[in-house]
C-alpha positions in Angstrom: 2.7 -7.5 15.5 0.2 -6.2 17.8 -1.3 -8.7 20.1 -4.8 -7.1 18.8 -3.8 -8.4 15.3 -3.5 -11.9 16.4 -6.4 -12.3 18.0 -8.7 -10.0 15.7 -8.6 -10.8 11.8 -11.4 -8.5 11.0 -8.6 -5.8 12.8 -6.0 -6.9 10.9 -8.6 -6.9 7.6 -9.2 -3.1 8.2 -6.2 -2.2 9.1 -4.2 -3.3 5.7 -7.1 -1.7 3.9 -6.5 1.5 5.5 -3.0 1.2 4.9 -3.4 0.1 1.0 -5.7 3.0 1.1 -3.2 5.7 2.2 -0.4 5.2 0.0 -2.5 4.9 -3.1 -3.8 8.2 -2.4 -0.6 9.4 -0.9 1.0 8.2 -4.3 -1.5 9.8 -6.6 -1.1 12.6 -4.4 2.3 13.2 -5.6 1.6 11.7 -8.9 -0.4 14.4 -9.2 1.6 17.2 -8.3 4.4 16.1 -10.3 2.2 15.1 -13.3 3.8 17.5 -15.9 7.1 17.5 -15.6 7.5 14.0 -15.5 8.5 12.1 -18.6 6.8 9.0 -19.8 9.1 6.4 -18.2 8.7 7.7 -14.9 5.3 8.0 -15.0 5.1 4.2 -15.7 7.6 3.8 -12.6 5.5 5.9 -10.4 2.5 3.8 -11.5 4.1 0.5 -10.2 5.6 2.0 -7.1 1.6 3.0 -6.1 0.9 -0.5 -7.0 3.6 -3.1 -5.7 3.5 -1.7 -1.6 0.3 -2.6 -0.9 0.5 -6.7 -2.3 4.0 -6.7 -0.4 1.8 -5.4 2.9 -0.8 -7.4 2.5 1.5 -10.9 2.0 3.7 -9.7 4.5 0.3 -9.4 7.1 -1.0 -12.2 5.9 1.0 -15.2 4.5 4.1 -14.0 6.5 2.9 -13.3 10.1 -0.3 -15.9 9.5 -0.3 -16.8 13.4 
């Protein structure tokens, strides 16, 4: 991790909010593009694939690398 991350929080803060940020639009995004022709099942897997990255981020940055 970044040595800026260690000694910053509020860093760390805006940078997993940026991240979370990106891939639920990046998701929707393609969610998006791909909303017709998708059938019902996958719709409901591409709705926890947009939601289950960002929680493994954030206790990855935070509970995991808490130094």
């Amino acid at each position: 991790m970044p040595k800026i991350f260690k000694e910053n929080k509020f860093a760390l803060f805006l940078a997993n909010i940026f991240a979370i940020v990106f891939w639920i639009s990046f998701i929707s995004l393609f969610k998006n593009l791909l909303n017709d022709n998708l059938p019902f099942y996958l719709f409901n897997i591409v709705d926890l694939i947009k939601l289950i990255p960002p929680f493994w981020l954030t206790y990855y940055l935070w509970i995991v690398r808490k130094k």
